[in-house]
Z-matrix of the N, CA and C atoms (Angstrom, degrees):
N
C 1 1.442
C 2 1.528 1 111.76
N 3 1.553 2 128.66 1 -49.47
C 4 1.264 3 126.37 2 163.78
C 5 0.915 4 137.24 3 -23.32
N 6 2.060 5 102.59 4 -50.27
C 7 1.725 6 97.18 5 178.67
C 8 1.445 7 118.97 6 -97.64
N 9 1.319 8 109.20 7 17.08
C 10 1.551 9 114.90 8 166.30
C 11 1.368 10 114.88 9 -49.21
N 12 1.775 11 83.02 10 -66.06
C 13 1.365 12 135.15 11 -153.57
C 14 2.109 13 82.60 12 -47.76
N 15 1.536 14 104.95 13 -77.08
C 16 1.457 15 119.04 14 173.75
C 17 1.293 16 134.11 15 -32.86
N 18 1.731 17 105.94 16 -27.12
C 19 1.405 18 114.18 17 179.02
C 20 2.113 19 106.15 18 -104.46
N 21 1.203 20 99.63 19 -26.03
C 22 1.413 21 104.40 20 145.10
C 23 1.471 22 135.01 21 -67.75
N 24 1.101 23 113.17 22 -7.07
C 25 1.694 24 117.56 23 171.63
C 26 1.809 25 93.66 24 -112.35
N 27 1.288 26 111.24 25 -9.93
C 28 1.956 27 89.16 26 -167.54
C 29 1.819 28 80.56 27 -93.98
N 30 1.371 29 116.93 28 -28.52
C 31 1.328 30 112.36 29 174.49
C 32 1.427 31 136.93 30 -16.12
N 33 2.073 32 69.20 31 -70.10
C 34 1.917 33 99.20 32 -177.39
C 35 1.589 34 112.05 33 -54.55
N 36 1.966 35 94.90 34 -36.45
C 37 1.557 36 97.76 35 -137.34
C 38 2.082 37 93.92 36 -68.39
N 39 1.330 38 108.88 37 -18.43
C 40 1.380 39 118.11 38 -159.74
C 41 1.988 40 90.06 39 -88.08
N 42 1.106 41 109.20 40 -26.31
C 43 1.407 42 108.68 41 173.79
C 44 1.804 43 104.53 42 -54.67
N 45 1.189 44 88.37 43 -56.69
C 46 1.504 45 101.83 44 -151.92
C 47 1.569 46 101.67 45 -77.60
N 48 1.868 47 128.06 46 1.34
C 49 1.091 48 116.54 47 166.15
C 50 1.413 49 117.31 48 -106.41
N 51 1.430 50 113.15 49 -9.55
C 52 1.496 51 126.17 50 178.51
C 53 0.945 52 103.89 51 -52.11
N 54 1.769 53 121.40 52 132.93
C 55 1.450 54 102.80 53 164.31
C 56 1.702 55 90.80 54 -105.10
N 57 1.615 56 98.29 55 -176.43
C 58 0.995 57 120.21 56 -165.70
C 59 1.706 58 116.00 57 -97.83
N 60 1.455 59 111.03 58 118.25
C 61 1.159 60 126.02 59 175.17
C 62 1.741 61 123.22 60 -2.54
N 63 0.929 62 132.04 61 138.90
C 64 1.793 63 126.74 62 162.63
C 65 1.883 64 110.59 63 -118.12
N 66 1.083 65 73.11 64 90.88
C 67 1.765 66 59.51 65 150.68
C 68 1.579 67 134.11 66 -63.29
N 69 1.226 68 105.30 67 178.92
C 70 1.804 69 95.00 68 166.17
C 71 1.727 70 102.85 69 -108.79
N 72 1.515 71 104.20 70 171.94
C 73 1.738 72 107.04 71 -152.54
C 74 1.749 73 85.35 72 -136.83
N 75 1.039 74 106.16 73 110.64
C 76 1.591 75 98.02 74 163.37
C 77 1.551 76 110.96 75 -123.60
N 78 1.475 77 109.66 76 147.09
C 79 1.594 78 123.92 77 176.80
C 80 1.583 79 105.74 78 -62.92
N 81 1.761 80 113.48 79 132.64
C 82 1.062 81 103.63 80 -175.96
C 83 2.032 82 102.62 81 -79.39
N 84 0.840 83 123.67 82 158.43
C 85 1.467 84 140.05 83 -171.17
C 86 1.606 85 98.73 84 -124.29
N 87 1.086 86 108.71 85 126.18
C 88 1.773 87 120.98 86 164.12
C 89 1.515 88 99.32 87 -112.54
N 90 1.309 89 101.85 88 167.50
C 91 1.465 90 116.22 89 -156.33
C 92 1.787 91 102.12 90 -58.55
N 93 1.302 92 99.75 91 -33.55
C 94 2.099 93 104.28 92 -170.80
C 95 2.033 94 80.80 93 -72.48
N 96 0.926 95 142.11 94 -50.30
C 97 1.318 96 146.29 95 -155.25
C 98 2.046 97 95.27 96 -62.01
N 99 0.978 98 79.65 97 -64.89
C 100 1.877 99 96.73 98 -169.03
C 101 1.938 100 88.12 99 -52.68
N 102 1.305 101 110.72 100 -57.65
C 103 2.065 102 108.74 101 -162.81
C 104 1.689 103 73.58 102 -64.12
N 105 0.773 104 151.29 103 -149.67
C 106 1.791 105 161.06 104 -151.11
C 107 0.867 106 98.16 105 4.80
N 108 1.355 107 177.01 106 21.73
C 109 1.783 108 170.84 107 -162.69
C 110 1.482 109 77.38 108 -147.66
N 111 0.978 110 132.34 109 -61.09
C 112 1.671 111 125.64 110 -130.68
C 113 1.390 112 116.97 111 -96.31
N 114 1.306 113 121.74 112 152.76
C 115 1.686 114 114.91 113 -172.33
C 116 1.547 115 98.23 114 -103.73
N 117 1.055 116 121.11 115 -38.08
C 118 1.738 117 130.80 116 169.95
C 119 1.738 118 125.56 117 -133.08
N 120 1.435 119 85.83 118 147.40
C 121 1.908 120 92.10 119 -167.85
C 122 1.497 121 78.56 120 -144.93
N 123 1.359 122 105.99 121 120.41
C 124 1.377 123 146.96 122 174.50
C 125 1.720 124 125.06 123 -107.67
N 126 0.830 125 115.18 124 144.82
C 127 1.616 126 124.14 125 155.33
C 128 1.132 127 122.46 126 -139.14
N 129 1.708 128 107.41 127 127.40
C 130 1.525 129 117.83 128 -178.07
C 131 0.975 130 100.16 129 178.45
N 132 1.653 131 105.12 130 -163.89
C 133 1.523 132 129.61 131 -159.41
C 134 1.875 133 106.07 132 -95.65
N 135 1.253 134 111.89 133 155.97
C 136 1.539 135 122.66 134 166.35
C 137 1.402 136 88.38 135 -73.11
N 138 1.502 137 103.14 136 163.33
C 139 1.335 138 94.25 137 167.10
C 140 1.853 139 68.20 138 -145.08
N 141 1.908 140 97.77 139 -137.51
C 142 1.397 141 117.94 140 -158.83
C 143 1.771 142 103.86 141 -61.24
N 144 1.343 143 124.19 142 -176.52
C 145 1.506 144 130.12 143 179.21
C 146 1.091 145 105.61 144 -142.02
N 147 1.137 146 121.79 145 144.74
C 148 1.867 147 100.50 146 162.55
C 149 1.514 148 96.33 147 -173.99
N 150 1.795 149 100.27 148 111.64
C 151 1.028 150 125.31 149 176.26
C 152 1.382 151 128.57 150 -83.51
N 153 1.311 152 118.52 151 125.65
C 154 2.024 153 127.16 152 -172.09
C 155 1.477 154 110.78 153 -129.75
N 156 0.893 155 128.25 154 -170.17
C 157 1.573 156 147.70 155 168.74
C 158 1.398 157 105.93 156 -91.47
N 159 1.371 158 143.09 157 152.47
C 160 1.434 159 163.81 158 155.76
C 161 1.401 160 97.44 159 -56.83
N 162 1.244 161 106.26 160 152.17
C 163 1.746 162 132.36 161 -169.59
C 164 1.948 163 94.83 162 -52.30
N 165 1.755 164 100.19 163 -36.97
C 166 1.529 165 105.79 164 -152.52
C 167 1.364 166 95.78 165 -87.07
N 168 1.738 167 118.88 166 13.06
C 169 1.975 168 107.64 167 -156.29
C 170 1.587 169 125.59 168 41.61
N 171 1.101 170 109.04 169 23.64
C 172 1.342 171 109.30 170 -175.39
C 173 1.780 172 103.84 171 -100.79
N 174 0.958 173 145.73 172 -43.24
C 175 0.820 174 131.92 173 -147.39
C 176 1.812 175 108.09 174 -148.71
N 177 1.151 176 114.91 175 143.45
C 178 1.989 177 107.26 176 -175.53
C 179 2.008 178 95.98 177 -89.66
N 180 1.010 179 95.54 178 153.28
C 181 1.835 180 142.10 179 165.53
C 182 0.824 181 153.79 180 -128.52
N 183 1.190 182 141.73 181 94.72
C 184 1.207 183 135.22 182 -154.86
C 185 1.990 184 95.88 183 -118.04
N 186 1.574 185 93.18 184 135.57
C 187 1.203 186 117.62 185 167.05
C 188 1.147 187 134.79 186 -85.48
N 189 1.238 188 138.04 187 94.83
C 190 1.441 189 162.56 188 -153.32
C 191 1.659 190 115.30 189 -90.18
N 192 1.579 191 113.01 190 82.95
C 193 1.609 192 96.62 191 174.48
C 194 1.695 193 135.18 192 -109.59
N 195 1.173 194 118.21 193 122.56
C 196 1.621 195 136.17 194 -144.27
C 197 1.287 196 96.18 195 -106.87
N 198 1.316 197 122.02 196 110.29
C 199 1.362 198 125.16 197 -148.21
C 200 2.159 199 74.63 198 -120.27
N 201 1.604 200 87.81 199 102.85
C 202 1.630 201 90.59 200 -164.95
C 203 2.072 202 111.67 201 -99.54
N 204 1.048 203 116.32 202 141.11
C 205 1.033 204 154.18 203 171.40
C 206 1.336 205 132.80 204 -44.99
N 207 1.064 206 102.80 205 -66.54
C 208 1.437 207 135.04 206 174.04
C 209 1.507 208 123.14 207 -140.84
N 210 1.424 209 157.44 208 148.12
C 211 1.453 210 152.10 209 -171.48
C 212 1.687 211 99.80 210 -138.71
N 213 1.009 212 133.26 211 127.86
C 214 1.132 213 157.07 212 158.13
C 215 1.226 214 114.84 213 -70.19
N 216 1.408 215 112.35 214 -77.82
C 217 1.777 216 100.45 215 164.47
C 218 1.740 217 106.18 216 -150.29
N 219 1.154 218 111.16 217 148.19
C 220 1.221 219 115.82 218 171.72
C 221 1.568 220 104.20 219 140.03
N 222 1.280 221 111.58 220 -159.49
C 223 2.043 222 103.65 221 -171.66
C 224 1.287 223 120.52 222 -75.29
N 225 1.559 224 102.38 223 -4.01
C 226 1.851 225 105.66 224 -175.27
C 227 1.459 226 119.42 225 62.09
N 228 1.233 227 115.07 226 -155.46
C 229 1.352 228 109.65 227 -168.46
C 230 1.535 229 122.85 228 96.19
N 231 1.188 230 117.48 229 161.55
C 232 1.722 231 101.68 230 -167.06
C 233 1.414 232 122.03 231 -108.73
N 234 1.617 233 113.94 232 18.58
C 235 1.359 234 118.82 233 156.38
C 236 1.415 235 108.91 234 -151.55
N 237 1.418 236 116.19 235 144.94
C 238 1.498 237 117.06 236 -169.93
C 239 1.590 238 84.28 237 -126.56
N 240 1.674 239 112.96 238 118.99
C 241 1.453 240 119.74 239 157.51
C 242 1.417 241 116.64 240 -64.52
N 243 1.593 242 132.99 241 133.40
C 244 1.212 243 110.22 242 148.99
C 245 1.638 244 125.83 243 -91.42
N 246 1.204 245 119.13 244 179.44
C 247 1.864 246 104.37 245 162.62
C 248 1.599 247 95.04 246 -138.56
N 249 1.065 248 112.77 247 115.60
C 250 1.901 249 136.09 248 166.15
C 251 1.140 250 109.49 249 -72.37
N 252 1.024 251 113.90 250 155.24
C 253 1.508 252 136.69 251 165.10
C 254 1.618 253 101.03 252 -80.59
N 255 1.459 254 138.97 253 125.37
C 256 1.688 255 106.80 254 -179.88
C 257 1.305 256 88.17 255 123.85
N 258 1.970 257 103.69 256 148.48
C 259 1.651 258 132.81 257 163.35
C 260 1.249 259 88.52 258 133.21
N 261 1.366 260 79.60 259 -167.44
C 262 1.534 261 112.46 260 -165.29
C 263 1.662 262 98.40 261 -146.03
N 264 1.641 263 94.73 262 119.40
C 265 1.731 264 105.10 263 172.62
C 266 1.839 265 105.60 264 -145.93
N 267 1.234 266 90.15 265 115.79
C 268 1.906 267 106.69 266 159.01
C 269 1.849 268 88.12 267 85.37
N 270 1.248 269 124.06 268 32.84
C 271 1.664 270 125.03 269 -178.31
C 272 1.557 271 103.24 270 86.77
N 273 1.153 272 109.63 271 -16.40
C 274 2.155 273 94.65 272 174.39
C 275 1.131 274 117.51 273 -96.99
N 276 1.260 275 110.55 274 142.42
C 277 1.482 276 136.44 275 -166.73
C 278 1.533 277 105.83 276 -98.83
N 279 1.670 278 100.89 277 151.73
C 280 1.769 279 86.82 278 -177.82
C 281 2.001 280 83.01 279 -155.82
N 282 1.070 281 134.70 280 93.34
C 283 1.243 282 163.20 281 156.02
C 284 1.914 283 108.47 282 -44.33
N 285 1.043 284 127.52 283 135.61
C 286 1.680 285 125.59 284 138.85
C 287 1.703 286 90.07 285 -132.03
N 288 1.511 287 99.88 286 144.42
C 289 1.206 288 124.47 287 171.54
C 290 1.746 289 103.59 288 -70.17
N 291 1.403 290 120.77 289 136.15
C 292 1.130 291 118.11 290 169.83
C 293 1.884 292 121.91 291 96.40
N 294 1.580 293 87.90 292 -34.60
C 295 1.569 294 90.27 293 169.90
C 296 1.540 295 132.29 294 -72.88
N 297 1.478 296 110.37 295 171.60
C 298 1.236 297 109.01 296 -150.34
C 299 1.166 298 118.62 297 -72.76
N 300 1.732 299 167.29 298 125.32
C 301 1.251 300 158.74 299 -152.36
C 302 1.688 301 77.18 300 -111.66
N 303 1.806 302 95.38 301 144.36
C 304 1.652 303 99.71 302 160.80
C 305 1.669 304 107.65 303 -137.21
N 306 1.235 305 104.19 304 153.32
C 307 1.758 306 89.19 305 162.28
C 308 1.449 307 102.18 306 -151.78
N 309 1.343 308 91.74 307 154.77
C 310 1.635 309 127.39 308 -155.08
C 311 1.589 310 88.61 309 -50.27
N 312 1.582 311 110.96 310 130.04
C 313 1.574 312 121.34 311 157.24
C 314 1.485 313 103.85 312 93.67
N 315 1.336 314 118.63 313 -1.43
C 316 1.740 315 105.67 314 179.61
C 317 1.781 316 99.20 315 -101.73
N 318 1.544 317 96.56 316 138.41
C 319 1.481 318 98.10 317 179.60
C 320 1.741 319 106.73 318 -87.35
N 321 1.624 320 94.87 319 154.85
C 322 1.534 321 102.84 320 -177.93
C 323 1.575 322 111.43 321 -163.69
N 324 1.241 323 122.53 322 157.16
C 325 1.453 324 141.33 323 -176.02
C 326 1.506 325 105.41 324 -84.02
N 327 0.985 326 119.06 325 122.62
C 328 1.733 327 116.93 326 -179.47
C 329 1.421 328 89.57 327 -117.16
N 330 1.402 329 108.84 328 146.26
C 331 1.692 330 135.63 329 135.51
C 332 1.629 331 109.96 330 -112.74
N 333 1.303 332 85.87 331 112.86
C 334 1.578 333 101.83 332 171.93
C 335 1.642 334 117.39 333 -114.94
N 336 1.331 335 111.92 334 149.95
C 337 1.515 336 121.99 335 -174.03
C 338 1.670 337 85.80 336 -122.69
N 339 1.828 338 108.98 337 162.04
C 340 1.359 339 112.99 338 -177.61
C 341 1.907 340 94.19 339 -133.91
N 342 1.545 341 88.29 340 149.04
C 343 1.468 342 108.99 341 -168.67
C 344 1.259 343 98.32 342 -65.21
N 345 1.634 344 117.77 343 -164.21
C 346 1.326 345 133.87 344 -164.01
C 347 1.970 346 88.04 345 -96.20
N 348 1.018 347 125.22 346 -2.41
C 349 2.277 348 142.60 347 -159.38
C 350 1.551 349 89.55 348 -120.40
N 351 1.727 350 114.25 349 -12.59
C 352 1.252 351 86.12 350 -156.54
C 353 1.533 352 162.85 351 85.14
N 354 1.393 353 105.28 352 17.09
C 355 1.268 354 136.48 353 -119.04
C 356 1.792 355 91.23 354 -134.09
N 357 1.276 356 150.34 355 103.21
C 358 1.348 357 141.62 356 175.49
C 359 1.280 358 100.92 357 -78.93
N 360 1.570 359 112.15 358 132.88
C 361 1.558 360 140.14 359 176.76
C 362 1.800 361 87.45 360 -131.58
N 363 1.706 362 95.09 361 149.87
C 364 1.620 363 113.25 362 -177.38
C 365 1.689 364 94.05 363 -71.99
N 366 1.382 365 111.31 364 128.25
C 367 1.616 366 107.26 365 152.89
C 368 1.590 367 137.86 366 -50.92
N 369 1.270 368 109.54 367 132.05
C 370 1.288 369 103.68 368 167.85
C 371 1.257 370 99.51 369 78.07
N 372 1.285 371 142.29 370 9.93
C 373 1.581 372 129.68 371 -175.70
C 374 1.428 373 111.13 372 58.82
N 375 0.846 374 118.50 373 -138.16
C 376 1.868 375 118.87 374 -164.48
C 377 1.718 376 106.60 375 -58.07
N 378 1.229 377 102.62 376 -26.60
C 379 1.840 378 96.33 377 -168.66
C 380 1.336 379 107.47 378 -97.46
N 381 1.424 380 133.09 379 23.05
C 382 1.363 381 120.98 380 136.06
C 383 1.384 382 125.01 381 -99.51
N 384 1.350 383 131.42 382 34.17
C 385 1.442 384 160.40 383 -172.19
C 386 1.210 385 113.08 384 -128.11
N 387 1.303 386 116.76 385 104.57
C 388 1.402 387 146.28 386 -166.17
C 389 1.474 388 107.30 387 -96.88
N 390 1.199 389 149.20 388 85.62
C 391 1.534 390 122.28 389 -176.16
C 392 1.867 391 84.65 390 -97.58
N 393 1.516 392 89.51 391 150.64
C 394 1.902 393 122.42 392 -172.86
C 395 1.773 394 97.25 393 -111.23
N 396 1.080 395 96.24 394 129.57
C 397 1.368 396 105.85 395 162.98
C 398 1.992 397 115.07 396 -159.20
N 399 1.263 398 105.55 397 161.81
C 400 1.479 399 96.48 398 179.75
C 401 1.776 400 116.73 399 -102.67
N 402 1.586 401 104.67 400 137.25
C 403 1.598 402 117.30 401 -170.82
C 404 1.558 403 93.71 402 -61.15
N 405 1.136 404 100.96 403 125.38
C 406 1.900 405 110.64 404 161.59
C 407 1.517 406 123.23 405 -54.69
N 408 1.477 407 113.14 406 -18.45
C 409 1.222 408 100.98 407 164.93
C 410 1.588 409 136.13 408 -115.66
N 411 1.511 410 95.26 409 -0.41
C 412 1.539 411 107.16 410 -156.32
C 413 2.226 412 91.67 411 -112.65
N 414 1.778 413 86.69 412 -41.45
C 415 1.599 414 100.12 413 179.30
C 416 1.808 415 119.45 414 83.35
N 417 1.648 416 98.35 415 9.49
C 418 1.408 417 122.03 416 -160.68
C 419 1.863 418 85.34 417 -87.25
N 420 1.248 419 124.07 418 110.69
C 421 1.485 420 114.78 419 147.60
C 422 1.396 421 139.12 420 -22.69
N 423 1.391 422 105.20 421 85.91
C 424 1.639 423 107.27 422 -174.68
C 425 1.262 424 123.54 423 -118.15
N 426 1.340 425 112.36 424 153.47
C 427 1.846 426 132.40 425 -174.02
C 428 1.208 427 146.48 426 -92.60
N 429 1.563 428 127.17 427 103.30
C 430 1.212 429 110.50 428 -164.73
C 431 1.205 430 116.90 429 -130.83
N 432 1.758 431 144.47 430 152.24
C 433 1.158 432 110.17 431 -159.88
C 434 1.789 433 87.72 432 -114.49
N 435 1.045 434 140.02 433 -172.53
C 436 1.359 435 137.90 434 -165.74
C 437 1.627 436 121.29 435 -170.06
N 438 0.925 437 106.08 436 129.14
C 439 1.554 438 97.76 437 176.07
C 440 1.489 439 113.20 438 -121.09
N 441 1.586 440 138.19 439 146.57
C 442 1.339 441 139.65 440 -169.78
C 443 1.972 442 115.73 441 -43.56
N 444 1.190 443 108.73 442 86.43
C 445 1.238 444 114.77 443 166.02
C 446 1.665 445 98.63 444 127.47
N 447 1.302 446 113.24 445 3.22
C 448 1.695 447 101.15 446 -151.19
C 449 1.749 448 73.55 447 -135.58
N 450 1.673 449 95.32 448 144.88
C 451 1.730 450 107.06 449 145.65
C 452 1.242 451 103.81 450 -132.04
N 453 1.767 452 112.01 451 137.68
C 454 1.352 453 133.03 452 -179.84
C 455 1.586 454 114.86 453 -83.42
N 456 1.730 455 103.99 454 104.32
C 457 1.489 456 105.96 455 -160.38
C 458 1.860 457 99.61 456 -67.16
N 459 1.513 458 116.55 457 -38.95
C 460 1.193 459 111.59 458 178.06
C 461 1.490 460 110.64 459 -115.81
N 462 1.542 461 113.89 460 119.23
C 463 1.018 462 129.59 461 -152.50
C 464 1.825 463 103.50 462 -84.69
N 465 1.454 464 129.52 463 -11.07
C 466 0.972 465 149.10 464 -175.66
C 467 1.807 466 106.05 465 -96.28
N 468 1.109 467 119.43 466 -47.68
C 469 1.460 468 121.87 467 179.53
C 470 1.542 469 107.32 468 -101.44
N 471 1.465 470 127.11 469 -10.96
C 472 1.533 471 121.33 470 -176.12
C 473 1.336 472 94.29 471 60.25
N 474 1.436 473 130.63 472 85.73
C 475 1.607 474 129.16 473 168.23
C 476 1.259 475 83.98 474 -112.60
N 477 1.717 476 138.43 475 152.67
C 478 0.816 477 108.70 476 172.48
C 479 1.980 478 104.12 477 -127.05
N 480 0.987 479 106.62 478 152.55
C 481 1.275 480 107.86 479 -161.86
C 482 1.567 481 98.20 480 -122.41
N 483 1.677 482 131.39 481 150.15
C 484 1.585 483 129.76 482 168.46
C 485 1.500 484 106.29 483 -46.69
N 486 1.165 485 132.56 484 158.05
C 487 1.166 486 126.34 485 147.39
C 488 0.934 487 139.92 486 -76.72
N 489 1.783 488 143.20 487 19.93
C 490 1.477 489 153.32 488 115.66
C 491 1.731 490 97.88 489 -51.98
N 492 1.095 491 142.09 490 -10.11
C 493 1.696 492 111.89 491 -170.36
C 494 1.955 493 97.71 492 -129.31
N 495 1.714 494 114.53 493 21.27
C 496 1.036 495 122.27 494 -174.19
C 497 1.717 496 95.41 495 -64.91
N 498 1.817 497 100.62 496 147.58
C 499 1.517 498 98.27 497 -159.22
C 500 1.830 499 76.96 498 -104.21
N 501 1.668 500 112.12 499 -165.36
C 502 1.257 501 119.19 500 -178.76
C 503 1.438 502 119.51 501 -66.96
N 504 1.647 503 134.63 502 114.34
C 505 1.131 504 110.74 503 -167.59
C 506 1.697 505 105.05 504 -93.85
N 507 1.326 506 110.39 505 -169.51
C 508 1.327 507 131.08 506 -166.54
C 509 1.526 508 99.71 507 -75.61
N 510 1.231 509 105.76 508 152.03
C 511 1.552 510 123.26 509 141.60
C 512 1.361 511 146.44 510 -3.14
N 513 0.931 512 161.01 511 -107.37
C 514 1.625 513 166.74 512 115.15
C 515 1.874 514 84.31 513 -161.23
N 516 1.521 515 105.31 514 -53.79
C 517 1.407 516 102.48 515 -176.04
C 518 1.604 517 129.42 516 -57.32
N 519 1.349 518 88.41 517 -18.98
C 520 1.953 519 109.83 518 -169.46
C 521 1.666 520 88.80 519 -85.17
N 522 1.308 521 122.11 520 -47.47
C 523 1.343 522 103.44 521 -156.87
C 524 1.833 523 110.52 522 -96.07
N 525 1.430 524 108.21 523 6.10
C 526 1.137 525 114.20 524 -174.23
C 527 1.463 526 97.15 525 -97.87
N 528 1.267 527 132.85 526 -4.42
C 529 1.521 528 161.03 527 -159.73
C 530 1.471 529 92.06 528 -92.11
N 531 1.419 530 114.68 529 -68.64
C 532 1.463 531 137.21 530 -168.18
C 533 1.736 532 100.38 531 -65.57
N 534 1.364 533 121.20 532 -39.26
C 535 1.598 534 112.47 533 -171.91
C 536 1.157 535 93.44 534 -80.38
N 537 1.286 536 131.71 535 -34.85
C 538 1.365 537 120.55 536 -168.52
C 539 1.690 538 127.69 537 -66.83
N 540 1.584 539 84.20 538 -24.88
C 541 1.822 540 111.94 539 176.86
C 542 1.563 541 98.85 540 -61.25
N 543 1.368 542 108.82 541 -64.37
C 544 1.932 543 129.69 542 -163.69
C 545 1.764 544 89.41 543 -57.68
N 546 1.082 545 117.82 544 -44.63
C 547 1.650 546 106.32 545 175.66
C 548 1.639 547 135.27 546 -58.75
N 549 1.148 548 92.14 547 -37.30
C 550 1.117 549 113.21 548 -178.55
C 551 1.957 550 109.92 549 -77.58
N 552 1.268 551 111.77 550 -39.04
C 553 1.021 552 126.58 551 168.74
C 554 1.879 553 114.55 552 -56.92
N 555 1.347 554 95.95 553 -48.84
C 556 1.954 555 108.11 554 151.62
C 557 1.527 556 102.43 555 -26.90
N 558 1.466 557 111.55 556 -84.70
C 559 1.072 558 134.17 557 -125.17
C 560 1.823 559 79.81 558 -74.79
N 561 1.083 560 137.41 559 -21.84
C 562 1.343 561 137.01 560 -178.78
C 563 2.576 562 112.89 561 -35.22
């Protein structure tokens, strides 16, 4: 009975020092939010990746190159590197919840912001990541943004819906319509 009693109090005592979990909290961004945050909004292809350690070894990166298409706004040019937070180098893994997954050859819309180096990272974590694909029935180039396990039925509010009950998404043309509006609204 004693060491119940003892392993029921070391129980509590580990209850009562746990703290409590954090998630991470990101601002939702709508498309006028994301064109104002961002120094470049691109469209194109993934191309190669190639993940290393930071100058300081502190932390993994992976280098992201977007062999782009078209530029909306920012310096243009025909590839925009990104640098992530994230990869895998020498067997270690380095994860952020929420960030953007890419893979080689799928086209997509970037909003990118640049570090204090200069350096383009995707805005907003997953919701400045556009993946493009064409509707099976219409054949119209359309946009959706997505996060691992989740599809975002409204791509404007991030509702997020399974991906069997994804409703009709937007445009590429409609929303490239809309950045072009938020720019111009800049340029005011």
């Amino acid at each position: 009975m004693p060491s119940r009693r003892i392993a029921s109090v070391l129980a509590l005592g580990v209850l009562l020092l746990a703290t409590p979990a954090r998630a991470s909290q990101v601002i939702h961004l709508d498309t006028r939010g994301l064109t104002h945050e961002s120094s470049d909004i691109v469209i194109g292809r993934v191309g190669e990746q190639h993940a290393h350690w930071n100058d300081a070894h502190t932390m993994i990166v992976t280098d992201v190159v977007i062999h782009v298409s078209q530029s909306l706004k920012g310096a243009g040019g025909d590839q925009l590197t990104l640098t992530q937070v994230g990869g895998e180098v020498d067997g270690m893994r380095y994860s952020i919840p929420g960030s953007p997954a890419f893979r080689a050859g799928e086209e997509v819309l970037i909003f990118a912001w640049r570090d204090r180096t200069g350096r383009p990272q995707v805005d907003g974590l997953a919701q400045g990541k556009f993946e493009i694909d064409r509707d099976p029935a219409s054949g119209a180039r359309v946009v959706q943004r997505s996060m691992p396990g989740l599809g975002i039925q409204d791509v404007k509010r991030l509702a997020a819906a399974p991906l069997e009950h994804r409703a009709s998404r937007p445009t590429l043309d409609a929303l490239v319509r809309e950045i072009q509006a938020a720019i111009k609204e800049d340029g005011r």
